[in-house]
C-alpha positions, 0 to 999 in steps of 0.5 A: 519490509514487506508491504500488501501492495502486490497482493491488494493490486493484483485485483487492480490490474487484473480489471485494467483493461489490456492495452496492446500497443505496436512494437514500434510505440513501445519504449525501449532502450534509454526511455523503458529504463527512465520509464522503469527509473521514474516508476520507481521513484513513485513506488519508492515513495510509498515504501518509505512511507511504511518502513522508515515509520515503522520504528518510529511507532513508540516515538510517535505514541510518546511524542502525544502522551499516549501508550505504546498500543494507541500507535497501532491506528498509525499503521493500520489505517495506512494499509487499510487505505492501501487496500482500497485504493489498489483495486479503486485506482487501479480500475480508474485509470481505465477512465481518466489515464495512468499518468493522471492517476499516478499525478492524483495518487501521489498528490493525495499522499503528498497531502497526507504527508504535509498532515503528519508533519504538521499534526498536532494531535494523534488522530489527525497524524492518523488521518494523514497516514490514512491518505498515504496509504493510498499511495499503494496504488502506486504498485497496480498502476506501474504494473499496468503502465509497464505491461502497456508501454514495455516490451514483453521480453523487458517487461518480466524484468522490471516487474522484478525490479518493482517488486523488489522495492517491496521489500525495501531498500535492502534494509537501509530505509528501516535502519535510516528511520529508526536513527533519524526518529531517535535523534531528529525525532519522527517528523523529519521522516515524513519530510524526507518521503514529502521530498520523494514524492515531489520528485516523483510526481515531477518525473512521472508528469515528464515521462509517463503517457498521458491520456486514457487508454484506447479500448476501454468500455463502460463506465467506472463501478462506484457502487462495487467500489464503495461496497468493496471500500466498507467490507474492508474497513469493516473487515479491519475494525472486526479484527482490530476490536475482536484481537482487543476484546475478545471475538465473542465480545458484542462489539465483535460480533457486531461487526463480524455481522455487518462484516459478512453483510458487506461483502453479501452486499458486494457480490450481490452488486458486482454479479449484476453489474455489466463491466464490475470492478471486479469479476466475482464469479472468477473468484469461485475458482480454484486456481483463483481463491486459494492464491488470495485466501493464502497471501491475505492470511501469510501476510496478516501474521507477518505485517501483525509481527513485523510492522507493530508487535516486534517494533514495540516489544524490542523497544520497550524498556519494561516487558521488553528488550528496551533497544533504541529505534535504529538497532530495533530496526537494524535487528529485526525489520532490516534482516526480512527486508532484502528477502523479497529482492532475491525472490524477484 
């Protein structure tokens, strides 16, 4: 299944500053493929956070009493989360290194998947899934951390093999998901993600630099951060109650106004800003934004059918196909997850 985090951590890696290290303190052979191995795991993580839950909506909604619709908060505030963090983090790492952010990233996901085993209610199952999605970051930073310790003829090759983790473990994890949700119920999903996590963060602790990187100048941009944070959090609950509502409805329009002012306020900040969390005035470009506006709109339509309306209607008894869990995931989320492997 896809998943934004390319996308959103592209911005991310782009503020990292370029660390350029000698070709003798670059790692090769065993270490770049335990390097590349652990990354992995840390990405993996993240994955399986989006598609073995994916098939589990109409469960997590039935287990708490509510209608199939009230599972949508589940999935959209942990991509929500993801796209802060990528760009956040991303540029943190800058000032408190890549093993440290990797460590901070994984332990907050590894809090939220604790939250969404033990959640008794609804919303506090979304709060948890709002702090894994900040695992998302976890793609910026292996980005970063392999463009600084790989060689550049190694390094084409592993973004590939981290990109491809994008689209899921071929299929499998949506297929597994779906069948342990139907049987074991959606809890045991987390479990498994929790145990991932763990590993990860044990290798990642071993394995990956520690320390801040050499080169890096000025200071973390909170202010940019912030104000980027509210326009996306704006820009979600925009979309959310205009498709639900009506785009003409007060509500609606509200927050598109306060939408459009956010972001006024963003690039306001980031324009003054000496070392900006992102550059604004690149965005001008016409090599620059028509690649963003492009991956945002394609992967809004896909991530809107994919990750929540063909799950619950395959699922659903009555206006839909009324599959199980497992044959949904196996008819129509596993067939789009190998695509991106073979793109990368």
């Amino acid at each position: 299944m896809n998943t934004p985090t390319p996308a959103a951590a592209a911005p991310a890696a782009e503020a990292g500053s370029a660390v350029v290290l000698p070709d003798e303190a670059k790692f090769a052979g065993r270490r770049a493929a335990l390097l590349i191995s652990t990354l992995l795991l840390g990405v993996l993580s993240f994955q399986l956070n989006a598609s073995m839950v994916t098939p589990a909506l109409p469960q997590i909604a039935a287990e708490f009493g509510q209608g199939a619709d009230s599972a949508a908060p589940v999935q959209s505030m942990f991509f929500l989360a993801g796209a802060i963090a990528g760009p956040v983090i991303g540029r943190w790492s800058d000032f408190i290194g890549r093993r440290a952010a990797l460590l901070l990233v994984l332990g907050i996901m590894g809090a939220g998947t604790v939250l969404c085993i033990i959640a008794p209610t609804l919303p506090l199952l979304v709060t948890g899934r709002f702090l894994q999605g900040v695992s998302s970051a976890v793609f910026a930073l292996a980005y970063i951390v392999l463009s600084e310790n790989l060689h550049a003829k190694v390094f084409g090759t592993s973004v590939g093999i981290i990109a491809a983790i994008n689209g899921g473990v071929g299929g499998v994890d949506g297929y597994v998901g779906g069948l342990m949700a139907e049987t074991l119920g959606f809890r045991p999903n987390f479990v498994v993600v929790l145990v991932l996590t763990a590993v990860a963060a044990l290798c990642i602790f071993r394995l990956v630099p520690a320390g801040r990187p050499g080169g890096v100048r000025g200071a973390m941009d909170w202010w940019g951060a912030g104000s980027l944070s509210l326009f996306l959090v704006f820009l979600t609950y925009f979309v959310s109650d205009g498709s639900a509502a009506g785009w003409t409805s007060p509500t609606a329009l509200a927050l598109l106004a306060v939408t459009v002012l956010s972001f006024a306020g963003f690039w306001f900040i980031e324009k003054r800003r000496s070392h900006p969390l992102i550059a604004v005035h690149q965005l001008r470009s016409r090599q620059v934004w028509p690649v963003i506006a492009t991956t945002v709109l394609t992967l809004a339509g896909i991530f809107a059918v994919i990750n929540f309306t063909v799950v619950l209607l395959s699922q659903d008894s009555d206006g839909g196909f009324g599959l199980s869990a497992s044959i949904s995931a196996l008819l129509f989320i596993t067939p789009a997850q190998p695509q991106p492997a073979q793109a990368a």
